[in-house]
C-alpha positions in Angstrom: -5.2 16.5 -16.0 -2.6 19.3 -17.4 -3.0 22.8 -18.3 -1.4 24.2 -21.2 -0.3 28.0 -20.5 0.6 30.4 -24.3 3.2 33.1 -23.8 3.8 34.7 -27.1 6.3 37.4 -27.0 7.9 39.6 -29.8 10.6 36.9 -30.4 9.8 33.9 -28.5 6.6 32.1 -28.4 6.2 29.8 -25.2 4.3 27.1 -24.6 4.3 25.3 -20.9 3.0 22.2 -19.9 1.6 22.0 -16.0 0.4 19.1 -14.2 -2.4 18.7 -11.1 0.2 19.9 -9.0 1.2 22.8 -10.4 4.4 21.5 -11.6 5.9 23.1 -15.0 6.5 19.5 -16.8 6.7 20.3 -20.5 8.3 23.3 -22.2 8.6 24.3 -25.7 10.1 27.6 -27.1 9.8 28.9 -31.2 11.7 32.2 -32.0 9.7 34.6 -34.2 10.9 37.3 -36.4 10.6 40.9 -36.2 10.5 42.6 -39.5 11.9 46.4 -40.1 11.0 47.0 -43.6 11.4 50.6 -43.8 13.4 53.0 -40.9 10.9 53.3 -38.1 9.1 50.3 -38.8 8.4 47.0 -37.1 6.0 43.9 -38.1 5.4 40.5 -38.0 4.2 38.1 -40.2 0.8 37.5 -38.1 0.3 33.5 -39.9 4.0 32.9 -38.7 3.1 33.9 -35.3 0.1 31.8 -35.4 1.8 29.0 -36.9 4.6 29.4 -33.9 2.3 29.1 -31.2 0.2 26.1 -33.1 3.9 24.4 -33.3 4.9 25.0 -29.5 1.3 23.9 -28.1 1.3 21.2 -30.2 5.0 19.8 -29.1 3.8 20.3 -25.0 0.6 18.8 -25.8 2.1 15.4 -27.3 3.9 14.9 -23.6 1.2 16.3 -21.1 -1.8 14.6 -23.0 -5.4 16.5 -22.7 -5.7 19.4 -21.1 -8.1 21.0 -18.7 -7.9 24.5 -20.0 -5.5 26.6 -22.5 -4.8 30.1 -21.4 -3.3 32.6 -23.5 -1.5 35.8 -23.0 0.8 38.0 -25.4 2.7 40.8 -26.1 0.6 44.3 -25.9 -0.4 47.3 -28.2 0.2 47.4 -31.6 -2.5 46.7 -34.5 -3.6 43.1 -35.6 -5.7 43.9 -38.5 -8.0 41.4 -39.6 -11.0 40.9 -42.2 -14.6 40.0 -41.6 -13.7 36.1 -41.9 -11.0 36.5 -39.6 -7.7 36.4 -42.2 -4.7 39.3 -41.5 -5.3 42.0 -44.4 -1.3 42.9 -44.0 1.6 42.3 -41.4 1.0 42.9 -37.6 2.3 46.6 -36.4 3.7 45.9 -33.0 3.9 47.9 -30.1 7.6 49.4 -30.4 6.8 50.8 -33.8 8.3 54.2 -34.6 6.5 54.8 -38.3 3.8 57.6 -36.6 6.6 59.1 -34.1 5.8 62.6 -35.6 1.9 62.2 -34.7 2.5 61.3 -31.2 5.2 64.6 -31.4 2.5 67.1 -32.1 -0.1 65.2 -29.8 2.4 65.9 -27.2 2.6 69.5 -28.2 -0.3 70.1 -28.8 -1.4 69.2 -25.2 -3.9 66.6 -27.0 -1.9 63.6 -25.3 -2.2 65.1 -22.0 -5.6 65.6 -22.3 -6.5 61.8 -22.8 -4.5 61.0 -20.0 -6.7 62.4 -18.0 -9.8 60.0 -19.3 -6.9 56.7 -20.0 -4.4 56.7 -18.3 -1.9 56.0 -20.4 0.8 58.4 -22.3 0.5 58.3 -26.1 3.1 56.5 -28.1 3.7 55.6 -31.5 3.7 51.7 -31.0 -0.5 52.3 -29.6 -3.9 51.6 -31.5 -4.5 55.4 -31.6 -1.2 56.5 -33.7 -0.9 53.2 -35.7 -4.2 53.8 -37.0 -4.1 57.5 -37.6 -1.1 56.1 -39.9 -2.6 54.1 -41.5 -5.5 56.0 -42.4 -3.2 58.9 -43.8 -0.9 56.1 -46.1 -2.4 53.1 -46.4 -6.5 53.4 -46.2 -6.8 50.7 -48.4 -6.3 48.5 -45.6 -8.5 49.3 -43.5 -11.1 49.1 -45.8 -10.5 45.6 -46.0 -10.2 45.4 -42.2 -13.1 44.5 -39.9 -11.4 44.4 -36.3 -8.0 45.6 -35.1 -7.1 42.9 -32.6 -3.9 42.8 -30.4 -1.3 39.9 -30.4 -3.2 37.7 -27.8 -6.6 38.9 -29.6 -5.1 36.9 -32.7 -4.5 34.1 -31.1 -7.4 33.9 -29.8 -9.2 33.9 -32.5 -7.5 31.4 -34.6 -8.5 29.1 -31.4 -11.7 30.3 -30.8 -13.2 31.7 -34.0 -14.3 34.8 -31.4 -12.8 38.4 -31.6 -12.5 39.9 -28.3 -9.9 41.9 -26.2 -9.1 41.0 -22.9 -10.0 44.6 -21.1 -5.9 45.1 -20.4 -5.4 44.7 -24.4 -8.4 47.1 -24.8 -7.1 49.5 -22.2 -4.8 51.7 -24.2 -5.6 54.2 -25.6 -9.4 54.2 -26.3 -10.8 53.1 -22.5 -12.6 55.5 -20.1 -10.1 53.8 -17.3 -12.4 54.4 -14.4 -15.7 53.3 -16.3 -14.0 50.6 -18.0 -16.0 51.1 -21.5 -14.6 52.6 -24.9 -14.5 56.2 -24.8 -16.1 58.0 -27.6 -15.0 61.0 -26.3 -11.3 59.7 -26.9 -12.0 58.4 -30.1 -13.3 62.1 -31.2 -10.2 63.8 -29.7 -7.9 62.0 -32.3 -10.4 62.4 -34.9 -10.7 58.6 -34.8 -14.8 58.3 -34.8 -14.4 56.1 -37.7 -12.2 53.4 -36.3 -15.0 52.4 -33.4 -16.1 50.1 -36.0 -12.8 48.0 -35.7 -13.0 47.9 -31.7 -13.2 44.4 -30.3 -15.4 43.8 -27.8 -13.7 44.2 -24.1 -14.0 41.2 -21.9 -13.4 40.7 -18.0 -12.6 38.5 -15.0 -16.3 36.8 -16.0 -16.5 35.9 -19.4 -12.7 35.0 -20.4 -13.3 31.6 -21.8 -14.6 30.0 -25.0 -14.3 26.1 -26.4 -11.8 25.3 -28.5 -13.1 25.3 -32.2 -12.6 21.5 -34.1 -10.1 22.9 -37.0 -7.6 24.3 -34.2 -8.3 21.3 -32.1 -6.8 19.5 -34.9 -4.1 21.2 -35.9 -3.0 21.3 -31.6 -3.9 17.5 -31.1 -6.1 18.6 -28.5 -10.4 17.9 -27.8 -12.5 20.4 -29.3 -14.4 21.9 -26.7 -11.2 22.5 -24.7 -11.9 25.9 -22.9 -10.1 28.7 -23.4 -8.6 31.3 -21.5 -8.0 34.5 -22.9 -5.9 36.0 -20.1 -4.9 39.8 -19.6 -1.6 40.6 -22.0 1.8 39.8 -21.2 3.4 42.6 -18.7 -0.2 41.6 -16.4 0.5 37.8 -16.4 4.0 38.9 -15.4 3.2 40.4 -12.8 0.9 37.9 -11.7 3.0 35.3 -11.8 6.0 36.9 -9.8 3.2 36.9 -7.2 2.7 40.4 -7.3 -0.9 40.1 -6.9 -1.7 42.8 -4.1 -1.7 46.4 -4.2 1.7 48.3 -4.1 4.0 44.8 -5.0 6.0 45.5 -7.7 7.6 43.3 -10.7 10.2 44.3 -13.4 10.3 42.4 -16.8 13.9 42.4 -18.0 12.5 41.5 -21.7 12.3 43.3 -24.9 11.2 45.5 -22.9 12.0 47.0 -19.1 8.5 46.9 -17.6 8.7 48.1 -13.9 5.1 47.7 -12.5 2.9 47.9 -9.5 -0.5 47.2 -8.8 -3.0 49.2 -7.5 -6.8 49.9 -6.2 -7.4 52.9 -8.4 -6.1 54.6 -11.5 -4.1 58.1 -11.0 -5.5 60.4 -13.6 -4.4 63.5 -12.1 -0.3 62.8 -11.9 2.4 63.4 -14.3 0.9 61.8 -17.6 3.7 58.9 -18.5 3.4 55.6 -18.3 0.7 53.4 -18.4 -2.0 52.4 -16.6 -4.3 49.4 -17.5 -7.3 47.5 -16.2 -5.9 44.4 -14.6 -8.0 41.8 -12.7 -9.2 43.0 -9.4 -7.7 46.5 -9.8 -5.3 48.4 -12.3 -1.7 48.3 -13.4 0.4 50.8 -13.3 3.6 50.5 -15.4 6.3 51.8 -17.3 7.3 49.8 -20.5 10.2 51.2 -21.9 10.8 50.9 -25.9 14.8 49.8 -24.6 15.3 46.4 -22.9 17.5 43.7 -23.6 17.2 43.9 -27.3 19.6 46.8 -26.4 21.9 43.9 -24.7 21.5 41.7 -28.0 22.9 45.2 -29.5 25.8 45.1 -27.4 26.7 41.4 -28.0 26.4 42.0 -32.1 28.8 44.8 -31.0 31.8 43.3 -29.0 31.3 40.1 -30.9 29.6 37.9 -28.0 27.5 34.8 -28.2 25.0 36.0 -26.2 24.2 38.0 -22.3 25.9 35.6 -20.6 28.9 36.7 -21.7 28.0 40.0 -21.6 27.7 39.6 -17.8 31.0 38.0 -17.6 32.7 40.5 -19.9 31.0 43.2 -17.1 32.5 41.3 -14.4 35.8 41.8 -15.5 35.5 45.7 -14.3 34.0 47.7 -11.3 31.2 49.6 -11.3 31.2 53.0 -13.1 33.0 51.5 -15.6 35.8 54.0 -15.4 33.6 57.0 -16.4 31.6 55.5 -19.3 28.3 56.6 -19.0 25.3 55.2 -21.2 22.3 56.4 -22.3 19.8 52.9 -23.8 17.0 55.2 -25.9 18.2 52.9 -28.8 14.6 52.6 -30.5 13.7 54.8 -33.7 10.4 55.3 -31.8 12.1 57.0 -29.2 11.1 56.3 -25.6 7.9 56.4 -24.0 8.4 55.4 -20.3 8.9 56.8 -17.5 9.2 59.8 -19.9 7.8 60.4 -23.7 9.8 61.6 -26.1 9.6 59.9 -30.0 13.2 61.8 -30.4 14.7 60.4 -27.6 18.2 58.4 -28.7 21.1 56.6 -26.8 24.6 57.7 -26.3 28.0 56.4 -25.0 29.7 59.3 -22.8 33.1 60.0 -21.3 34.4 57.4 -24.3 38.1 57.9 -24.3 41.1 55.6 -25.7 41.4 54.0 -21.7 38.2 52.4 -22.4 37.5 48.6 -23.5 35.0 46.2 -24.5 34.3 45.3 -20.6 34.0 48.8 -19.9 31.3 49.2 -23.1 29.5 46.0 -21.4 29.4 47.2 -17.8 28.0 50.7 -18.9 25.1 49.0 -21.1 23.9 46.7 -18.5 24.2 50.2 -16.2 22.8 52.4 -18.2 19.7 50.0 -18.5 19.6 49.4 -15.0 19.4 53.1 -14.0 16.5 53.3 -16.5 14.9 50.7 -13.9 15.3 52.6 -11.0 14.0 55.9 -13.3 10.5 54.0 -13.4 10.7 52.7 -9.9 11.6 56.7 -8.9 8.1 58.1 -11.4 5.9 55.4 -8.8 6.4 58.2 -5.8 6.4 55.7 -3.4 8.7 53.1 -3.2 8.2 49.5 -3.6 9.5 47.2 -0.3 10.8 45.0 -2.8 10.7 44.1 -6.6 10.4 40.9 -8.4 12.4 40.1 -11.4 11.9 38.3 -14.5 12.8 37.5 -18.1 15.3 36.2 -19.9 17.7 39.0 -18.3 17.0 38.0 -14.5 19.2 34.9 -15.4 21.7 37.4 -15.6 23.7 37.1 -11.6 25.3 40.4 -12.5 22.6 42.3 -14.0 20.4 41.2 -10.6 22.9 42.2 -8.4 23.8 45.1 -9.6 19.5 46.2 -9.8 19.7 45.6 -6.1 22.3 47.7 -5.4 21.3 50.5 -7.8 17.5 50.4 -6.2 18.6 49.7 -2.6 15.5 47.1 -3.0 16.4 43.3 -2.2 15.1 41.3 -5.8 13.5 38.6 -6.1 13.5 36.1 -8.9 11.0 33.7 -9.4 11.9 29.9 -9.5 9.4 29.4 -12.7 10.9 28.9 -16.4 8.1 31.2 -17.9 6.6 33.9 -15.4 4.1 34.9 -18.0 2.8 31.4 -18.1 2.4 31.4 -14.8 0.4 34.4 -15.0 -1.9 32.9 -17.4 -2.0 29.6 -15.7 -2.9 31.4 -12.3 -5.7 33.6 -14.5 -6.8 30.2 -16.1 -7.3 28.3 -12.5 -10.0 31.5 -11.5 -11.6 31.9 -14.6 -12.6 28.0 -15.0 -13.8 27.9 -11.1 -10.5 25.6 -10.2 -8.7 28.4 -7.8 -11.3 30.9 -5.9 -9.5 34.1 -6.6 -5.7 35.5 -7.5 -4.2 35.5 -4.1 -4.8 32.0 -3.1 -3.4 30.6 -6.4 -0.4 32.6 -6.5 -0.3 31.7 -2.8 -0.3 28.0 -3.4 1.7 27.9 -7.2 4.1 30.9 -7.1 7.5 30.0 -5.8 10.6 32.5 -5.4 14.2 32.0 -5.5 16.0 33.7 -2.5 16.2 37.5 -2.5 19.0 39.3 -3.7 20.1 42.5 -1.1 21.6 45.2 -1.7 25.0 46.3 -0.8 25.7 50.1 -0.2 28.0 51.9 -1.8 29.1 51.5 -5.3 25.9 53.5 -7.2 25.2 56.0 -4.5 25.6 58.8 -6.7 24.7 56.9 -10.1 21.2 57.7 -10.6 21.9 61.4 -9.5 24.8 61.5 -12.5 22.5 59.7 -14.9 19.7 62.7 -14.8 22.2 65.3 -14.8 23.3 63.6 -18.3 20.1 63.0 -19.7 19.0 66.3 -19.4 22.3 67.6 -21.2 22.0 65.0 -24.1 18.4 65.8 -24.3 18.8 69.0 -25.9 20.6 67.4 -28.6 17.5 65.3 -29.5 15.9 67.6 -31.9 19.3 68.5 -34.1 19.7 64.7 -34.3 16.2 64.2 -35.7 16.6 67.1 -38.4 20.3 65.7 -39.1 18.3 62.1 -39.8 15.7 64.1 -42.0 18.1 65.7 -44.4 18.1 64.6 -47.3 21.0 62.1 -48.7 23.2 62.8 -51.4 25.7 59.5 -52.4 29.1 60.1 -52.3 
């Protein structure tokens, strides 16, 4: 029998087919669209979504036939509003929103952020439950009277497969979760003033009740049984992680997606450090990360830019120039949400420096893919202690270049993993404990995950890079706020 594993992230819904050994055998992709409607703001349709990942599971279940089990995981954070029968009442509000930037500001200010750290775990950010909501309450509280639960992407899916709202306890970790006791918080809820949105909570759900059966309307529209379980597996940077094989305490993985995720696992949740990051109940222990709000979007960016078809030829275009790239320094804080890991700071914004007329479109290309690289080894540096190694993935690890030069930036040898979809993997791994089929994490990853050879680094070249890259940050930094009050002035047309 197969296994049919659901990745949905912001743009690309996977679906992957694996047979009894393990085997990817079946693979279908469907791009979704992110919508920006207004400066600040970003959405998707949540039907199209659904309709995405009904298409790609339907396409790998016409070749693999009936499956065992179908797990799902998804892209984090953000607000899935939904009615009491289940329907969207308005577009998703994904996780690298900006429209509640100024809330998260004076949380930060205030030293109201830092204080739910303490109880979370995780930094506030404008893309989370907590400031979404706040939002939405201030300019659009008709919907959320027509809303009965505020699920996350996975949550959605779920449901449209289940008929059951829940949250996998990673989904439901940030920002409303008393980290240590595992359990909504309503003392976090009453710091943001947010008593009235328990109501919208879904349930939290572990390692021991992660699957339901398949309800007959979505068995139908997926040409699969009803009855099929379920997995609903932890969300998307966890499965990563996961399924790089990163499955014991102190292994690290970095996502090179929409987002740069650089993660590690670990035992017990650090409430007492500097509060940035993340940290989110994972099974058998916590994850610590750092999603940034920059990833390879900002490499899409570039290609738009300098006219490429795509990061391939970014990488090539790199190539053609050694590293430094003759003084060009970049800064990727390219979201209008700012940035929010390793550091938090909804003003934060990108920059080219040392631009002069000696500079060309390789030397633009080498300093994006270094500037985002450097932000890498900025999340690795917020861990304290280093990793012995770190595991790639995403759609940039196919990038030779951008690999090699994350070696030789962390001084860590890389590894890449030899699956299509590590995510997948993750939730196939997940899938195999939660039906009984694998006894615990380890000893699937053990027997499923497979790695490509490691990638080592050479000394010499970025010595001094991530020193130089502070030293700029911290200049551009004070820039932030006149940038912010230059966006807010009002426009007069020409």
């Amino acid at each position: 029998m197969a296994v049919i594993c659901v990745d949905a992230g912001t743009t690309v819904i996977k679906a992957v087919g694996y047979d009894e050994t393990g085997a990817e055998v079946a693979l279908a992709r469907h791009e979704t669209g992110v919508s920006r409607p207004t400066p600040g703001h970003a959405e998707q349709d949540m039907t199209a979504v659904w309709d995405a990942v009904a298409r790609t599971v339907r396409d790998v279940a016409a070749r693999v036939g009936p499956a065992d089990f179908v797990a799902v995981t998804a892209q984090g954070d953000g607000v899935w509003l939904v009615d009491a029968a289940g329907e969207p009442t308005g577009p998703a509000i994904l996780w690298n929103d900006g429209r509640a930037a100024a809330t998260v500001d004076a949380w930060h200010r205030s030293g109201l952020a830092e204080r739910a750290f303490r109880v979370n775990g995780s930094a506030a950010a404008s893309g989370l439950p907590h400031a979404i909501l706040t939002w939405l309450k201030e300019h659009d509280p008709g919907r959320l009277d027509r809303s009965a639960t505020a699920l996350t992407c996975g949550g959605w899916i779920f449901s449209r497969l289940t008929g059951q709202f829940a949250a996998d306890e990673s989904d439901a970790s940030a920002p409303f979760m008393d980290l240590r006791a595992r359990a909504y918080s309503p003392e976090l809820l009453s710091l943001f003033d947010l008593g009235w949105a328990a109501r919208l909570l879904p349930e939290p759900r572990g390692d021991a009740r992660r699957v339901a059966p398949l309800i007959p309307d979505a068995a139908a529209l997926l040409g699969l049984p009803a009855g099929t379980p379920v997995v609903l597996a932890p969300y998307d940077i966890v499965t990563t992680a996961i399924g790089a094989g990163a499955v014991h305490p102190g292994q690290a993985c970095g996502i090179l997606g929409t987002t740069l995720c650089t993660e590690t696992l670990v035992t017990e949740p650090d409430l007492d450090g500097e509060p940035v990051g993340i940290t989110v109940a994972a099974p058998g222990g916590y994850l610590r990360a750092f999603p940034t709000f920059a990833g390879v979007e900002v490499v899409q960016w570039a290609c738009r830019l300098l006219g490429l078809s795509g990061p391939e030829a970014l990488g090539e275009l790199a190539a053609a120039t050694p590293p430094g790239a003759a003084g060009l320094a970049f800064q990727p804080y390219f979201s209008p949400a700012g940035e929010r890991a390793p550091f938090s700071d909804p003003l934060a914004r990108g920059a080219f420096l040392g631009m002069s007329f000696e500079h060309g479109r390789e030397h633009v290309a080498r300093a994006v893919l270094e500037g985002l690289t450097l932000v890498i080894q900025d999340c690795l540096a917020a861990f304290g202690t280093p990793p012995g190694e770190l595991r790639v993935c995403g759609g940039g690890s196919a990038s030779e270049l951008w690999v090699r030069m994350i070696a030789d930036v962390t001084g860590l040898p890389v590894l890449r993993s030899a699956d299509a979809e590590v995510g997948a993997r993750g939730a196939h791994l997940v899938g195999l404990v939660a039906t009984g089929a694998a006894p615990d994490l380890a000893a699937a990853a053990g027997k499923y995950v497979r790695l490509r050879d490691a990638v080592h680094p050479e000394p010499g070249p970025y010595r001094t890079a991530y020193r130089d890259f502070l030293a700029l940050r911290e200049t551009t930094a004070r820039t932030w706020p006149l940038l912010a009050e230059m966006r807010d002035r009002p426009r007069s047309r020409p």
